[in-house]
KEVEXDREN-665777 format. One line per field, with one value per residue (C-alpha): residue in three letters; x, z, y. Coordinates in steps of 0.02 Angstrom, whole numbers, always signed. Layout:
N
code <- c(Ala;...)
x <- c(X;...)
z <- c(Z;...)
y <- c(Y;...)
This chain:
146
code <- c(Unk;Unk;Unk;Unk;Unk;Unk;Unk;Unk;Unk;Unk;Unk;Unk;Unk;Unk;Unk;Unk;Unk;Unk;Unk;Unk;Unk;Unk;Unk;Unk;Unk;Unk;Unk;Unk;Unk;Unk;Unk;Unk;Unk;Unk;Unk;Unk;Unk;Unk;Unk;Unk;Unk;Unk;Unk;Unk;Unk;Unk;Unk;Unk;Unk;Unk;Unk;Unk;Unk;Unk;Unk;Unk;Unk;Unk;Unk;Unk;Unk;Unk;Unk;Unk;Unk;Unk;Unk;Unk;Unk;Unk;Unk;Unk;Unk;Unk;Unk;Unk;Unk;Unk;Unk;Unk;Unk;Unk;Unk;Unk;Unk;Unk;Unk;Unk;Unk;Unk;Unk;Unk;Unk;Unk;Unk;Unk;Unk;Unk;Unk;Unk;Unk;Unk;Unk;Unk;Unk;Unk;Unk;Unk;Unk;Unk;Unk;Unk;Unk;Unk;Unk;Unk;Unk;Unk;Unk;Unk;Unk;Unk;Unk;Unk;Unk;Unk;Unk;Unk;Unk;Unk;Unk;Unk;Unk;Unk;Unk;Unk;Unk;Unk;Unk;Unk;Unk;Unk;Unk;Unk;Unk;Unk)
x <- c(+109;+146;-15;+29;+197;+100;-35;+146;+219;+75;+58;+236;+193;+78;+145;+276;+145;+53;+229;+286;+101;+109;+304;+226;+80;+172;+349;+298;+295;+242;+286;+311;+160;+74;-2;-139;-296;-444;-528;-717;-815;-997;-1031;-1011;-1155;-1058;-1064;-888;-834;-694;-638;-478;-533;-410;-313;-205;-39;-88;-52;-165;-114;-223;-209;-93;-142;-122;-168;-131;-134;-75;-135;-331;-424;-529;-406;-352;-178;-71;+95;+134;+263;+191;+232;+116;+138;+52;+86;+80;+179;+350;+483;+358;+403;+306;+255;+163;+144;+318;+420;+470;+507;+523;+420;+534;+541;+368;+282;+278;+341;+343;+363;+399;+315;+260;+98;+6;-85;-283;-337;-238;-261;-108;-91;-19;+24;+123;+191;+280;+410;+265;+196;+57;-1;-138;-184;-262;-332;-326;-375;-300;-327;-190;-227;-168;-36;-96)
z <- c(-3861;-3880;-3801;-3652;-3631;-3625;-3505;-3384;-3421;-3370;-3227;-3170;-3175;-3085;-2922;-2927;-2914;-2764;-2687;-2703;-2654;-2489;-2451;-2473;-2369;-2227;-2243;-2326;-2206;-2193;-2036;-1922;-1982;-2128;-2285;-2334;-2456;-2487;-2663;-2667;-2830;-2772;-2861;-2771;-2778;-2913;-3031;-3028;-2969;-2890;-2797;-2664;-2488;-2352;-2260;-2333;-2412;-2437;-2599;-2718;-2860;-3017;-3180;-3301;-3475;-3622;-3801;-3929;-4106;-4219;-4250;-4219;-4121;-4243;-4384;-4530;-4560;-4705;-4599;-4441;-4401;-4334;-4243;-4089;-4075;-3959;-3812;-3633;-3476;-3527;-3494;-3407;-3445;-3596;-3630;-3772;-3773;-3733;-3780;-3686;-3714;-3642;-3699;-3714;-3633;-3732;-3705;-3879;-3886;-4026;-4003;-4150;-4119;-4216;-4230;-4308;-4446;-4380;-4241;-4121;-3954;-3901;-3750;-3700;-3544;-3450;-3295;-3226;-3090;-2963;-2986;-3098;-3229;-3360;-3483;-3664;-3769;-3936;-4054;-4240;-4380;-4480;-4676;-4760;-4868;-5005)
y <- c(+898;+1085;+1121;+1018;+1090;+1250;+1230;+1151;+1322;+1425;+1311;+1344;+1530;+1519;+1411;+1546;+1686;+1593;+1582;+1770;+1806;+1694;+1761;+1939;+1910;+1804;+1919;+2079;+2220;+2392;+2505;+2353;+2268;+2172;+2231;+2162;+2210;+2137;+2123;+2135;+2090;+2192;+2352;+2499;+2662;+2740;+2578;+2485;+2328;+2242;+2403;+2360;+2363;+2416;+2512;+2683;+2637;+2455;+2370;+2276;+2168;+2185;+2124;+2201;+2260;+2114;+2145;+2031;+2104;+1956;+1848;+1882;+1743;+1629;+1674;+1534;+1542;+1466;+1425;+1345;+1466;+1613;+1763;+1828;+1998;+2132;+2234;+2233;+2337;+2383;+2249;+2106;+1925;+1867;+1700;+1631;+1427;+1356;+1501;+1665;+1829;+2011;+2159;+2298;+2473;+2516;+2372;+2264;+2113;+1996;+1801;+1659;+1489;+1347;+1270;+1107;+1101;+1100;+1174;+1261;+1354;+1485;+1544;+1724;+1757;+1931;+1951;+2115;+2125;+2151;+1990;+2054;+1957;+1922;+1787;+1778;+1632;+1606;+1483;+1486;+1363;+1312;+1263;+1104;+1136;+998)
């Protein structure tokens, strides 16, 4: 059930990005006209991918940075309470499974859920005030407590 609650929360997120993204791309405006950029995913000469492609002074959304330090993905734990901690850009919405949070001015954030015993999948998500946002998977066992 928690899982499910999840996956509707992440959904929710992300209707609201595709909104904000279609109000900037219909509304946003630039010196009269709209911004728009494009984002390729062919390498360029030099080696990298996924390089914007537009005009000067447009904007491009990328991911933001999401690191989950505890707990590690594949770990066994011996509680279903746990803690997700990690860090991400300063003060972005945090959301891990059905619960929310705010990383602070630094970035770290630290979020208390509860699991089921078994297998579990959590999933971390960030978004900053831009509309950026990234996602992380993890699955976590939980031991039987007999």
């Amino acid at each position: 059930m928690k899982k499910i609650i999840g996956y509707i929360a992440v959904a929710l997120v992300a209707v609201a990005v595709l909104v904000l993204v279609y109000i900037f791309i219909t509304k946003g405006y630039s010196g009269g006209s709209v911004v728009t950029t494009l984002m390729t995913g062919t390498s360029n000469p030099a080696g990298s991918t996924s390089q914007p492609v537009g005009t000067p002074g447009s904007v491009a959304s990328t991911k933001i940075s999401l690191v989950v330090t505890s707990p590690q993905d594949g770990s066994t734990l011996s509680s279903t309470n746990v803690t997700v901690k990690g860090k991400t850009s300063p003060n972005a919405d945090v959301f891990v499974d059905d619960q929310s949070g705010k990383a602070d001015a630094n970035g770290n954030f630290a979020i208390s859920i509860g699991l089921d015993e078994g297998q579990n999948q959590i999933v971390v998500s960030a978004n900053d005030s831009v509309g950026n946002a990234a996602e992380q998977d993890l699955n976590v066992t939980v031991t039987s407590f007999q």
